[in-house]
CHARMM internal coordinates of N, CA and C (Angstrom, degrees):
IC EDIT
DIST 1 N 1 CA 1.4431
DIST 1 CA 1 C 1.5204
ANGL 1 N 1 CA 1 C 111.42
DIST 1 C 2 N 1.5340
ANGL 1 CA 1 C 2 N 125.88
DIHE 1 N 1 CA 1 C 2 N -44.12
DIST 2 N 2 CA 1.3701
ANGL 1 C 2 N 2 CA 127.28
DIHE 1 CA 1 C 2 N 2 CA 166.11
DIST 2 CA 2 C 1.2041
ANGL 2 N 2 CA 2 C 121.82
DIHE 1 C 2 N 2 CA 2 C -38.11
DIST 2 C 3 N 1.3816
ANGL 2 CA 2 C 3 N 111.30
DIHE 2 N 2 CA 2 C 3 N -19.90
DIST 3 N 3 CA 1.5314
ANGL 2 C 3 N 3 CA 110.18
DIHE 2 CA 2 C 3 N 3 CA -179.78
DIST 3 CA 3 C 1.5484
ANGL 3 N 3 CA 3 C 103.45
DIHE 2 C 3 N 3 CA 3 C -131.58
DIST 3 C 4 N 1.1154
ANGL 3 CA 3 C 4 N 109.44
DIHE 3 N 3 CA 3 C 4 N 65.72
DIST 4 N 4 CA 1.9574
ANGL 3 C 4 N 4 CA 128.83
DIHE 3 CA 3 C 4 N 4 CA 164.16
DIST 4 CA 4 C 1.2332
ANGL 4 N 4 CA 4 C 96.21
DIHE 3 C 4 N 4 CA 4 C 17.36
DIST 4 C 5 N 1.1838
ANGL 4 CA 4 C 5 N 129.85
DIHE 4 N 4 CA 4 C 5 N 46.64
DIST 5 N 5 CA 1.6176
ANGL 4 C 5 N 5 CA 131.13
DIHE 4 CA 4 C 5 N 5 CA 163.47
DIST 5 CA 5 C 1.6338
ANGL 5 N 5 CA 5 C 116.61
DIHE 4 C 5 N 5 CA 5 C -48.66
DIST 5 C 6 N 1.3061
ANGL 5 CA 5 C 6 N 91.65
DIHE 5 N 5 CA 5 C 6 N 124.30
DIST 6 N 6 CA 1.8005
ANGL 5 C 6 N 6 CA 92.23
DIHE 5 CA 5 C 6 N 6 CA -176.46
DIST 6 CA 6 C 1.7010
ANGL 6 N 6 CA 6 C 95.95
DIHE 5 C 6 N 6 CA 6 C -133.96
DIST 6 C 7 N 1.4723
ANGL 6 CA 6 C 7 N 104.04
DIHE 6 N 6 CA 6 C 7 N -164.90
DIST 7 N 7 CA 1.5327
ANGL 6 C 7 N 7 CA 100.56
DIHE 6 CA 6 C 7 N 7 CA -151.68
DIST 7 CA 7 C 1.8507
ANGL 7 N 7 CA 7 C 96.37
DIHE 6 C 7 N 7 CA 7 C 165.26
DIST 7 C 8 N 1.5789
ANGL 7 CA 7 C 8 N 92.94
DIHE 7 N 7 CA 7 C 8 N 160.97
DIST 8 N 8 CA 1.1232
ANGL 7 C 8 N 8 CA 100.85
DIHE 7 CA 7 C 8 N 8 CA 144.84
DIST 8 CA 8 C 2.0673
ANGL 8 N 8 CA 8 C 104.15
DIHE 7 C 8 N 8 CA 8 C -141.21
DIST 8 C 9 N 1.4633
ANGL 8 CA 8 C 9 N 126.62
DIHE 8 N 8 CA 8 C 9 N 178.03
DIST 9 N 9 CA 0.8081
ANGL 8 C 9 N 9 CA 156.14
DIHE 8 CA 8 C 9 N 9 CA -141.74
DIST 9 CA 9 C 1.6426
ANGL 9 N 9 CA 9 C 135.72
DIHE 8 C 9 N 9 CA 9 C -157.10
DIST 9 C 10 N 1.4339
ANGL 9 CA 9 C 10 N 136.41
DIHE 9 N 9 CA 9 C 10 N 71.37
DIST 10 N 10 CA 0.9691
ANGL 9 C 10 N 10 CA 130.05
DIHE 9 CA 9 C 10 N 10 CA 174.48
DIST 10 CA 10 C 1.5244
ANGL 10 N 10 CA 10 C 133.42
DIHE 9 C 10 N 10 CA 10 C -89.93
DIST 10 C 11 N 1.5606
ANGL 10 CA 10 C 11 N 122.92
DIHE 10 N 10 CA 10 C 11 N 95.28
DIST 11 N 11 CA 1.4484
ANGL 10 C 11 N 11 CA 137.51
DIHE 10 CA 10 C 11 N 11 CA -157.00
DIST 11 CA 11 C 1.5324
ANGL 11 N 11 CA 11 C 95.15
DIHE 10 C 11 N 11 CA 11 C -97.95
DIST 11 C 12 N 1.4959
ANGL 11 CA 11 C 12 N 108.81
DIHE 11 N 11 CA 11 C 12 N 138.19
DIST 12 N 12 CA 1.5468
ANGL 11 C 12 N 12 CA 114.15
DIHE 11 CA 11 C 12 N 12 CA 159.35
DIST 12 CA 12 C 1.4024
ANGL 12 N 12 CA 12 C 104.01
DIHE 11 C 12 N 12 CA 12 C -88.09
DIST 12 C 13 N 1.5002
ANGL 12 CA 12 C 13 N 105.80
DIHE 12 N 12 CA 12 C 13 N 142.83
DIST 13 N 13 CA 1.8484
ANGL 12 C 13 N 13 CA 110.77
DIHE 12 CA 12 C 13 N 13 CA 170.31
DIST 13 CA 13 C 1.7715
ANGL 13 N 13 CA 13 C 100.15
DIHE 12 C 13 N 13 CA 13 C -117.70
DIST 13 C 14 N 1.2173
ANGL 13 CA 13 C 14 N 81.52
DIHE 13 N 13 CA 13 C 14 N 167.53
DIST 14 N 14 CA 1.3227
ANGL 13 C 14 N 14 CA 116.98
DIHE 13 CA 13 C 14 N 14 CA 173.55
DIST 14 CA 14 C 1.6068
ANGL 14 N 14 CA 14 C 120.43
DIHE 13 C 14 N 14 CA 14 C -104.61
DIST 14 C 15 N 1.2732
ANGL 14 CA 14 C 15 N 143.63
DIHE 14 N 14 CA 14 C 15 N 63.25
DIST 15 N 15 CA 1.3123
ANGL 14 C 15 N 15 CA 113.94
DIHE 14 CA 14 C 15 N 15 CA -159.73
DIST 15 CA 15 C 1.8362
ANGL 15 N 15 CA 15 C 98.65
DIHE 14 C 15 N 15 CA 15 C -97.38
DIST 15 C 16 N 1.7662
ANGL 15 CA 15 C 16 N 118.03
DIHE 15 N 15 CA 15 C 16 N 128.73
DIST 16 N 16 CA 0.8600
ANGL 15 C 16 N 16 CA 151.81
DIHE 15 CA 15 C 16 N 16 CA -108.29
DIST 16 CA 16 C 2.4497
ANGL 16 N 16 CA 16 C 76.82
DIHE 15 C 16 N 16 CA 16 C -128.01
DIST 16 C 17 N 1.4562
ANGL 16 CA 16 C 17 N 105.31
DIHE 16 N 16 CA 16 C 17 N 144.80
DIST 17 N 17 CA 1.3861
ANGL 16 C 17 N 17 CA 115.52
DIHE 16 CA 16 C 17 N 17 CA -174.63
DIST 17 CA 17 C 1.6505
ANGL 17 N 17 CA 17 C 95.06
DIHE 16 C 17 N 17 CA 17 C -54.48
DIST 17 C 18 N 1.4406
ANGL 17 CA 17 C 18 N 126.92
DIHE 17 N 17 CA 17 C 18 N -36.99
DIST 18 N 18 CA 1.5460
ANGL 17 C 18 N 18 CA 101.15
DIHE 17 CA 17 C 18 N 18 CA -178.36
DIST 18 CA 18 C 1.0784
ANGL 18 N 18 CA 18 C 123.72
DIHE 17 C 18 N 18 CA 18 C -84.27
DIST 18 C 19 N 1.5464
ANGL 18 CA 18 C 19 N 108.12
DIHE 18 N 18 CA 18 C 19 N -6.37
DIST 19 N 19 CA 1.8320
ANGL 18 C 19 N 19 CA 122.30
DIHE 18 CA 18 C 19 N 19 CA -171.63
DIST 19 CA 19 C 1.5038
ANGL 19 N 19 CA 19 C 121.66
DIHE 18 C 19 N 19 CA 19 C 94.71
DIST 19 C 20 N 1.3728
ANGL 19 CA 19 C 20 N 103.96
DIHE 19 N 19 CA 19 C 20 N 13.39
DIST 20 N 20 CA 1.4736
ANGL 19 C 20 N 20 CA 108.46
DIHE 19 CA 19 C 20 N 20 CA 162.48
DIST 20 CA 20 C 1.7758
ANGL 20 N 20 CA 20 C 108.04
DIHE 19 C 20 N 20 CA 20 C -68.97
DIST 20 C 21 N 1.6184
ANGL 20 CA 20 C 21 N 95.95
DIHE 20 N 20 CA 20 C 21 N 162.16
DIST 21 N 21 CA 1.4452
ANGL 20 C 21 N 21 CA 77.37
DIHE 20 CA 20 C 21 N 21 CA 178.12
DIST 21 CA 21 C 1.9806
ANGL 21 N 21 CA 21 C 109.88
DIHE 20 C 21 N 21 CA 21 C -131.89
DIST 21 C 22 N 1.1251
ANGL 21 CA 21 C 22 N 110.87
DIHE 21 N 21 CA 21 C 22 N 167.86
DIST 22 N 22 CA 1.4808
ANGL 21 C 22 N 22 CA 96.44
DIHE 21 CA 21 C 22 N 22 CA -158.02
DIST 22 CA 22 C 1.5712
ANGL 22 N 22 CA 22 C 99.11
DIHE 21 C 22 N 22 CA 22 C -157.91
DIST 22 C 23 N 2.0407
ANGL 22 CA 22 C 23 N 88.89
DIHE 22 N 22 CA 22 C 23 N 102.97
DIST 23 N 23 CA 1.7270
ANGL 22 C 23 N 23 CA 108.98
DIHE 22 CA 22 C 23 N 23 CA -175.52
DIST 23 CA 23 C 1.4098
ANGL 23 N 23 CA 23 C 99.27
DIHE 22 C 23 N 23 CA 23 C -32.16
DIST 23 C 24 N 1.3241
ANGL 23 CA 23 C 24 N 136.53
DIHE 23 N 23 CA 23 C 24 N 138.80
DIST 24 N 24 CA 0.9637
ANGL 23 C 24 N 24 CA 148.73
DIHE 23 CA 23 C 24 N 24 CA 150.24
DIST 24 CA 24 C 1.7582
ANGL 24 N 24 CA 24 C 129.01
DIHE 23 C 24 N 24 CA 24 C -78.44
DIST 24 C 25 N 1.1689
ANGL 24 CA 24 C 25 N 98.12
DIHE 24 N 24 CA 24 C 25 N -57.58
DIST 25 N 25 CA 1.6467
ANGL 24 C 25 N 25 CA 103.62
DIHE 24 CA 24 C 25 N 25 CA 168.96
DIST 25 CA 25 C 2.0674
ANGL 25 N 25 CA 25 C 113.48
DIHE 24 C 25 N 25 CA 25 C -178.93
DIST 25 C 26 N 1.1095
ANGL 25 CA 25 C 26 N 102.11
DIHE 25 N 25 CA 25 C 26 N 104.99
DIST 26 N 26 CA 1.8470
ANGL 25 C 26 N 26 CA 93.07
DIHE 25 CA 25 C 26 N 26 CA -164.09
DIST 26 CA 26 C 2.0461
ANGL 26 N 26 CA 26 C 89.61
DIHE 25 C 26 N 26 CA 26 C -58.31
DIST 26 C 27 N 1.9159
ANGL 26 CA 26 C 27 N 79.91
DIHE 26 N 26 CA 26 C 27 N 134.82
DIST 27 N 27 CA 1.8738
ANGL 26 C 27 N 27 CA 87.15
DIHE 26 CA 26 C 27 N 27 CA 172.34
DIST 27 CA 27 C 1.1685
ANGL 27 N 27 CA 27 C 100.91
DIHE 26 C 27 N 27 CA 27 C -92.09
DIST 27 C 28 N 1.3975
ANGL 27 CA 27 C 28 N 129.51
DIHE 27 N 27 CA 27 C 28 N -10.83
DIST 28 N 28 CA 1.5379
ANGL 27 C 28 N 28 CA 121.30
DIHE 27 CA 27 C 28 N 28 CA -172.27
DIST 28 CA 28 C 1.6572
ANGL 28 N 28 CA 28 C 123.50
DIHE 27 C 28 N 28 CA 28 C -150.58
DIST 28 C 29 N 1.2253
ANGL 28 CA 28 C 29 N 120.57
DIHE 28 N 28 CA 28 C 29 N 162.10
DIST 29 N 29 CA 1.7491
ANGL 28 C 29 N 29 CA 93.17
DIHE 28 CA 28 C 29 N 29 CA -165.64
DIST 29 CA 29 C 1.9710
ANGL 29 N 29 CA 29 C 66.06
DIHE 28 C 29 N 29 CA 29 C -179.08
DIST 29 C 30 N 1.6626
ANGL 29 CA 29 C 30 N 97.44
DIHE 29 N 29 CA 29 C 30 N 113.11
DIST 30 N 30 CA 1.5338
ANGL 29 C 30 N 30 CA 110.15
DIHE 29 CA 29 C 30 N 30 CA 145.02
DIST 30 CA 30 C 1.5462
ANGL 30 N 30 CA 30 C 114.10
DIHE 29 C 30 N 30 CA 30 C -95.16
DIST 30 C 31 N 1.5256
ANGL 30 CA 30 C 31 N 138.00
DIHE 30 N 30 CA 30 C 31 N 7.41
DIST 31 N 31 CA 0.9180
ANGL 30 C 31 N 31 CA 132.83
DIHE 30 CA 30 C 31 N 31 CA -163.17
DIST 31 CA 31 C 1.2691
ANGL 31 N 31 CA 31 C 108.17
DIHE 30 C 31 N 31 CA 31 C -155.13
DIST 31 C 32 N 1.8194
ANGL 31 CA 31 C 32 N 130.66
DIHE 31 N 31 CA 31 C 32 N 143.66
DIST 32 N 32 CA 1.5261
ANGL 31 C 32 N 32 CA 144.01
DIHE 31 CA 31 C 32 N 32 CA -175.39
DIST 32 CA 32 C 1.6854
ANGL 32 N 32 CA 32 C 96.99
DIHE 31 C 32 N 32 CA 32 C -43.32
DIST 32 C 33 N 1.5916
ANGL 32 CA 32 C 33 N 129.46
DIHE 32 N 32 CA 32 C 33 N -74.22
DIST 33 N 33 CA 1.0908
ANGL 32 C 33 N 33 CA 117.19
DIHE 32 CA 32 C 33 N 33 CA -154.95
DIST 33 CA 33 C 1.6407
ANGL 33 N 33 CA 33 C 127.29
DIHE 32 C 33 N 33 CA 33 C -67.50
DIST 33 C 34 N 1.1848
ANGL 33 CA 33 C 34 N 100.30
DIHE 33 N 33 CA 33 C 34 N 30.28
DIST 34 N 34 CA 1.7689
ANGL 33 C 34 N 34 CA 98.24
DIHE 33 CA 33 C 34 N 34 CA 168.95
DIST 34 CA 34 C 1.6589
ANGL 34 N 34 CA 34 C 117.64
DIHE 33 C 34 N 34 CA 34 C -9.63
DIST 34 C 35 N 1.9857
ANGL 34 CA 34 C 35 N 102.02
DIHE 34 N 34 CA 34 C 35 N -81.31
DIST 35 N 35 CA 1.1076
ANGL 34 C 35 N 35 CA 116.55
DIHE 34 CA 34 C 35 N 35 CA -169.83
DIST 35 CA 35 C 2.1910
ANGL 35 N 35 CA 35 C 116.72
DIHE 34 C 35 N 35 CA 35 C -55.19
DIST 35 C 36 N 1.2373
ANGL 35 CA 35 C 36 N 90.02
DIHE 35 N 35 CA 35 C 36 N -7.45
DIST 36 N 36 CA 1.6863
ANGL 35 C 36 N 36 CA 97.38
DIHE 35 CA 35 C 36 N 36 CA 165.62
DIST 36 CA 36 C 1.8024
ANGL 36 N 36 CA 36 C 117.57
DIHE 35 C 36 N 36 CA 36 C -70.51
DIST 36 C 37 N 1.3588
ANGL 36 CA 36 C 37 N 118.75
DIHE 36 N 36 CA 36 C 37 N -26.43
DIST 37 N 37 CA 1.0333
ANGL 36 C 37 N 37 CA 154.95
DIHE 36 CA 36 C 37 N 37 CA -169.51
DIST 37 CA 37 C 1.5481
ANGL 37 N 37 CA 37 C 117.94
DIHE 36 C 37 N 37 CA 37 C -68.99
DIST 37 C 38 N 1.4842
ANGL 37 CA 37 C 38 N 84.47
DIHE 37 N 37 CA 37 C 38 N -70.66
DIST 38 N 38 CA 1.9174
ANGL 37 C 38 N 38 CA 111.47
DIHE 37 CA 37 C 38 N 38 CA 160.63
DIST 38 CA 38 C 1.3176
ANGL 38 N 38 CA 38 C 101.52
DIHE 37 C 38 N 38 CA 38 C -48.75
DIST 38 C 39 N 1.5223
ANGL 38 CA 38 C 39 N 122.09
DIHE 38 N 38 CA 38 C 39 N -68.44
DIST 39 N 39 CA 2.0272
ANGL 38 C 39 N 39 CA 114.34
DIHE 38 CA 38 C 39 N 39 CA -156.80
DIST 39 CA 39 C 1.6443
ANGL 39 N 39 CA 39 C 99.07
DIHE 38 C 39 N 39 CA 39 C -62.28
DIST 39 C 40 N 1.5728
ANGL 39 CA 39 C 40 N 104.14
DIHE 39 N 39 CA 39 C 40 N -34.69
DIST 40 N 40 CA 1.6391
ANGL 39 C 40 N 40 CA 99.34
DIHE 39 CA 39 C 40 N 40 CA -168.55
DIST 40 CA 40 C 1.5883
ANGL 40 N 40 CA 40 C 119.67
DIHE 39 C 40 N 40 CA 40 C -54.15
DIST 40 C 41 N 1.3708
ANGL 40 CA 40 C 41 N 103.44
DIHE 40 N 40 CA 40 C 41 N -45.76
DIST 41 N 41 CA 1.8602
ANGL 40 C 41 N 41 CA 124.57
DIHE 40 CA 40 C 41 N 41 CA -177.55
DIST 41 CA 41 C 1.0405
ANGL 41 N 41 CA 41 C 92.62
DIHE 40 C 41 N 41 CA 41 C -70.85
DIST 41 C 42 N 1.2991
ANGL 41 CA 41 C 42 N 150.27
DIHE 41 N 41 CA 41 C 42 N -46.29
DIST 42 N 42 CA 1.3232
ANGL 41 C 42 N 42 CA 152.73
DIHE 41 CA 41 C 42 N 42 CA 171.16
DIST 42 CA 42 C 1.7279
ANGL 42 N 42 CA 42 C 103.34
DIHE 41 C 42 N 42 CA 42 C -22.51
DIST 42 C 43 N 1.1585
ANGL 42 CA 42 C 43 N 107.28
DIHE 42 N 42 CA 42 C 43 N -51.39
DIST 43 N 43 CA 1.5776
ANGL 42 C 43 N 43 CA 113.10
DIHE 42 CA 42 C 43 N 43 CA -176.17
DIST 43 CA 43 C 1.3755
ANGL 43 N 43 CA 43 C 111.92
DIHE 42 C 43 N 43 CA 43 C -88.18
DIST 43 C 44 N 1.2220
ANGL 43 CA 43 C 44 N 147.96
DIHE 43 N 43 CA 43 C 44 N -1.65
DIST 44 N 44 CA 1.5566
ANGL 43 C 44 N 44 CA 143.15
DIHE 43 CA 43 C 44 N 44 CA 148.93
DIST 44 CA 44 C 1.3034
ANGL 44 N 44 CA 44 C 87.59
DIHE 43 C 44 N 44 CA 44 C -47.04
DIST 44 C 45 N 2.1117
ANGL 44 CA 44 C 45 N 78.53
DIHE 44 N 44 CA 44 C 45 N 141.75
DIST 45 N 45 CA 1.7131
ANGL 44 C 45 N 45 CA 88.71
DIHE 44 CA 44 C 45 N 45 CA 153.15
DIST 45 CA 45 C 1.5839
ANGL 45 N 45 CA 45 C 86.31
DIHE 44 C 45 N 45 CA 45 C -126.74
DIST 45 C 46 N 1.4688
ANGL 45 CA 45 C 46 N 119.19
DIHE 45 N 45 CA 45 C 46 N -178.95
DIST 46 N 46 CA 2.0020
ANGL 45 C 46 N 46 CA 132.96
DIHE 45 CA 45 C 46 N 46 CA 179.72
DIST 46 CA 46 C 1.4808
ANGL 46 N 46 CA 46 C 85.80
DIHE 45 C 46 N 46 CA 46 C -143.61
DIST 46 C 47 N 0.9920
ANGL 46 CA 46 C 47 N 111.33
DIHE 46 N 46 CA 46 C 47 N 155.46
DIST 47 N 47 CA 1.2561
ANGL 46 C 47 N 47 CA 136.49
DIHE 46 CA 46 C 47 N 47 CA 137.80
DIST 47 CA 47 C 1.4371
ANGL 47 N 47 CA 47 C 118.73
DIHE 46 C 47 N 47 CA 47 C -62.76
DIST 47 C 48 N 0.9822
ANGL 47 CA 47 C 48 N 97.54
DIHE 47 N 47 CA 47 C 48 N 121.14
DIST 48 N 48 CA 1.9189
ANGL 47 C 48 N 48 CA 103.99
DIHE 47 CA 47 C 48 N 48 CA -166.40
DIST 48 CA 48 C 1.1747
ANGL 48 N 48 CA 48 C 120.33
DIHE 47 C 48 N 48 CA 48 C -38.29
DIST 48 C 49 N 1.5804
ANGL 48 CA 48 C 49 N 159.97
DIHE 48 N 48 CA 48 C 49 N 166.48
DIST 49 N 49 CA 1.4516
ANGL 48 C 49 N 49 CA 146.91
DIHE 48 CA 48 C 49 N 49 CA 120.28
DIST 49 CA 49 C 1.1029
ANGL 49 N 49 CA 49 C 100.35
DIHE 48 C 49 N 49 CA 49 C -32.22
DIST 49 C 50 N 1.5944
ANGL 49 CA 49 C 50 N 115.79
DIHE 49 N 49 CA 49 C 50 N 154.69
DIST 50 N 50 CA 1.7194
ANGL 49 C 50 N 50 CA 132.08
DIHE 49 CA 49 C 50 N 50 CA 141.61
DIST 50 CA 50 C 1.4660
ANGL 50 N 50 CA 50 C 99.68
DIHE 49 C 50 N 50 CA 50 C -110.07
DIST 50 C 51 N 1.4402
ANGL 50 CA 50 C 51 N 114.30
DIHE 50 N 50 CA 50 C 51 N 146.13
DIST 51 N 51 CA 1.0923
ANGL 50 C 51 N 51 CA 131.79
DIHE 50 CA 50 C 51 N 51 CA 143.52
DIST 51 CA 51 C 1.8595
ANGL 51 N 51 CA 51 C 109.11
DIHE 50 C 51 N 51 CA 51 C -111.66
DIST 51 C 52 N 1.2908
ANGL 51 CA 51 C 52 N 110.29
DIHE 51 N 51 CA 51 C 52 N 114.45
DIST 52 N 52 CA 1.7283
ANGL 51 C 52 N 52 CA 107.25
DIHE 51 CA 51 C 52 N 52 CA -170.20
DIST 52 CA 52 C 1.4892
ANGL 52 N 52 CA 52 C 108.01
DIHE 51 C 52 N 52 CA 52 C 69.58
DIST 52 C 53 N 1.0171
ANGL 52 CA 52 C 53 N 138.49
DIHE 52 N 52 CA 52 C 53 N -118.47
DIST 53 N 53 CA 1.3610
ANGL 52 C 53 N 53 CA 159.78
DIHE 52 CA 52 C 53 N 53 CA 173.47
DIST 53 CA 53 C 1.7287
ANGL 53 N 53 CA 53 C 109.37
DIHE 52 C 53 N 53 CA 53 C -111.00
DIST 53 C 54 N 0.8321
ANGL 53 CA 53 C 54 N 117.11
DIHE 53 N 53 CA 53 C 54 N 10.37
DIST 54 N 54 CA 1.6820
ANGL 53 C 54 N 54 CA 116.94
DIHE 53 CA 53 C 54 N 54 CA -176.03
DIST 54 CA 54 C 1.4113
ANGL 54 N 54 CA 54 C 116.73
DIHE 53 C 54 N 54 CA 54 C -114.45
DIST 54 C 55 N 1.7499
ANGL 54 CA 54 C 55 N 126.28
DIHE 54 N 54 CA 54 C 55 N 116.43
DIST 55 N 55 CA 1.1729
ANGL 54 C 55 N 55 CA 113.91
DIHE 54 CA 54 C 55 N 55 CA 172.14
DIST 55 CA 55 C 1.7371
ANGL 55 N 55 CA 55 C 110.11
DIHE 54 C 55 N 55 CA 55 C -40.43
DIST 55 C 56 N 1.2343
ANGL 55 CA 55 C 56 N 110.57
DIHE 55 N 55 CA 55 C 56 N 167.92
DIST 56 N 56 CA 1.4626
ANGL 55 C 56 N 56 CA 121.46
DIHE 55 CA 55 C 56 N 56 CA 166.17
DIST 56 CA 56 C 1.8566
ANGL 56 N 56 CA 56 C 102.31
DIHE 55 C 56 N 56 CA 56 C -160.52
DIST 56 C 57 N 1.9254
ANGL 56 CA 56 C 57 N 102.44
DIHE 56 N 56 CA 56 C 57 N 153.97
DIST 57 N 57 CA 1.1272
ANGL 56 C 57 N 57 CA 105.21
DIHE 56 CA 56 C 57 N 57 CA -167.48
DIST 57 CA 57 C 2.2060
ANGL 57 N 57 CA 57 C 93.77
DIHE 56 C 57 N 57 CA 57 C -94.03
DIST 57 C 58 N 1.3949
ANGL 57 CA 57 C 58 N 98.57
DIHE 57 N 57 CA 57 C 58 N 155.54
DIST 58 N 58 CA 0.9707
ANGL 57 C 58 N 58 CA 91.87
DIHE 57 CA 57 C 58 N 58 CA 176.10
DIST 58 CA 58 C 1.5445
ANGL 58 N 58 CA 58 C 104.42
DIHE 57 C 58 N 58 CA 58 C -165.33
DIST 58 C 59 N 1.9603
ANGL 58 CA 58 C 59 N 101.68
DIHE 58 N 58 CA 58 C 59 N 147.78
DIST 59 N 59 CA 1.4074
ANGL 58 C 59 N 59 CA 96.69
DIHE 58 CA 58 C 59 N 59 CA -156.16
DIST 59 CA 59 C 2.0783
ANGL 59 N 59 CA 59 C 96.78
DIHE 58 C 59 N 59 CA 59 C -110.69
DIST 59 C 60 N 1.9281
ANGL 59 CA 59 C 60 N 90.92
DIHE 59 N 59 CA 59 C 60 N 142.13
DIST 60 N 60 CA 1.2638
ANGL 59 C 60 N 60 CA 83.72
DIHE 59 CA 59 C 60 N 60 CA 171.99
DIST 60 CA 60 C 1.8327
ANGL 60 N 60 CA 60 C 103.48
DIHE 59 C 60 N 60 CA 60 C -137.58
DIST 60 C 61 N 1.2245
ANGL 60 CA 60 C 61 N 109.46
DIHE 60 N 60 CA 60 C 61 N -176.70
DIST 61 N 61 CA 1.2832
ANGL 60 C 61 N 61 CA 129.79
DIHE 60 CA 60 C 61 N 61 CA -167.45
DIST 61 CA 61 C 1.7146
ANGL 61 N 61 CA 61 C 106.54
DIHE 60 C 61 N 61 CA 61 C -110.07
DIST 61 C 62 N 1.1318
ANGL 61 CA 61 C 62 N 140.39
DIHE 61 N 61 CA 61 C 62 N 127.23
DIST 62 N 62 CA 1.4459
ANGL 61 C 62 N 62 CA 151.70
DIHE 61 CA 61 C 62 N 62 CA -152.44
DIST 62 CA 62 C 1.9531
ANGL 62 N 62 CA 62 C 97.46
DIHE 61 C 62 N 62 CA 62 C -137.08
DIST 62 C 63 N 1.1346
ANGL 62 CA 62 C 63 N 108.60
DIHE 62 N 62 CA 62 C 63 N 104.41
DIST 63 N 63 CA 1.8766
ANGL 62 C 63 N 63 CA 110.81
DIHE 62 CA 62 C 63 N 63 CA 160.59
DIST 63 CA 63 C 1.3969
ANGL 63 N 63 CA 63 C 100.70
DIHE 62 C 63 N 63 CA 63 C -84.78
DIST 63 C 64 N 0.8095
ANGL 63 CA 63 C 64 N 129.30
DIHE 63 N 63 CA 63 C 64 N 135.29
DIST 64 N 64 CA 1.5542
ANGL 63 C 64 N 64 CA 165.20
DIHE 63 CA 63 C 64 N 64 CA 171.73
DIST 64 CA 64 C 1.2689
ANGL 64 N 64 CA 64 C 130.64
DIHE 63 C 64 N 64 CA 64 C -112.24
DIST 64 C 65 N 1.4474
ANGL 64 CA 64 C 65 N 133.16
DIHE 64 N 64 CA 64 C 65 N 111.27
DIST 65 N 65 CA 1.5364
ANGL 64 C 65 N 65 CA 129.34
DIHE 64 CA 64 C 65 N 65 CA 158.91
DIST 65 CA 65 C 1.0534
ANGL 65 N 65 CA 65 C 115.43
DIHE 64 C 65 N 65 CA 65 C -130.89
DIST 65 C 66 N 1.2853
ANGL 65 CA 65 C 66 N 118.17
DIHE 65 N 65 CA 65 C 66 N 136.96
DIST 66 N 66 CA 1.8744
ANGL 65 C 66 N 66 CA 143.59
DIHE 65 CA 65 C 66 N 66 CA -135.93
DIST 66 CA 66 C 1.5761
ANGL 66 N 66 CA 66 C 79.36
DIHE 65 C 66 N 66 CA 66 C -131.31
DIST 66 C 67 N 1.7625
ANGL 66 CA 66 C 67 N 113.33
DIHE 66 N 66 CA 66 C 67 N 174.77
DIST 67 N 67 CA 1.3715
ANGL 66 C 67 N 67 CA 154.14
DIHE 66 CA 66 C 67 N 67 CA -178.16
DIST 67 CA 67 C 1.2071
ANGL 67 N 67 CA 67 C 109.04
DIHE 66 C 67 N 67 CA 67 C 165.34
DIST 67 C 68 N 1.3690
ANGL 67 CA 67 C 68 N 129.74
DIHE 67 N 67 CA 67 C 68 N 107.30
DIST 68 N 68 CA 1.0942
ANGL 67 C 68 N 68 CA 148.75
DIHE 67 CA 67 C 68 N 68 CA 161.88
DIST 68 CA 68 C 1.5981
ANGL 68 N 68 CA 68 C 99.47
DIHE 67 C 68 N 68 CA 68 C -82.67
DIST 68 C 69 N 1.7521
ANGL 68 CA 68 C 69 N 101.26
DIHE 68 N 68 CA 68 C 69 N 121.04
DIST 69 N 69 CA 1.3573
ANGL 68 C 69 N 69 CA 124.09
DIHE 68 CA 68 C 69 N 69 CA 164.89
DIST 69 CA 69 C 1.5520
ANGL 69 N 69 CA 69 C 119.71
DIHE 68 C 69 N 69 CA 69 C -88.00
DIST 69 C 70 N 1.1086
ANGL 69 CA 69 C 70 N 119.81
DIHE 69 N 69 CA 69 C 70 N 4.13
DIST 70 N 70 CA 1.4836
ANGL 69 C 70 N 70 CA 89.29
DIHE 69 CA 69 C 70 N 70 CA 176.12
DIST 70 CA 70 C 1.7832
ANGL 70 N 70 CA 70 C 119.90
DIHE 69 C 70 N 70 CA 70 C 97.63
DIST 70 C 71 N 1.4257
ANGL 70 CA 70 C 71 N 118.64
DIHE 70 N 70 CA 70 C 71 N -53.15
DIST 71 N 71 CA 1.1223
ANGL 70 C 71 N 71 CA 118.69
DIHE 70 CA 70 C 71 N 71 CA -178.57
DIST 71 CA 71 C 1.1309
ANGL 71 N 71 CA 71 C 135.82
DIHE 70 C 71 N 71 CA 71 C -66.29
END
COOR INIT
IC SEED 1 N 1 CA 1 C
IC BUILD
């Protein structure tokens, strides 16, 4: 953070039949804090997919750009 680290970040998700969501695997990372990335998405929730009337799990891809201030 001392050094205004910025970035961007491309994570695969998982979003899960209740809409939790669950890092899948970062495809891309110009910058050290990846795993900051992971805990953050960790806390999305979605509203589930339907297929018909049925939750379903389904995987997506999230671009991301970060700047860490320091404070």
């Amino acid at each position: 953070m001392r050094e205004h680290a910025r970035g961007n970040v491309v994570v695969g998700l998982l979003i899960d039949t209740d809409g939790s969501v669950q890092p899948d695997e970062v495809i891309g990372c110009d910058a050290p804090p990846a795993i900051l990335v992971a805990d953050a998405v960790r806390q999305w929730r979605y509203a589930p997919a339907r297929l018909g009337n049925e939750p379903v799990m389904v995987f997506m891809t999230a671009h991301l750009s970060f700047q860490l201030d320091g404070r």
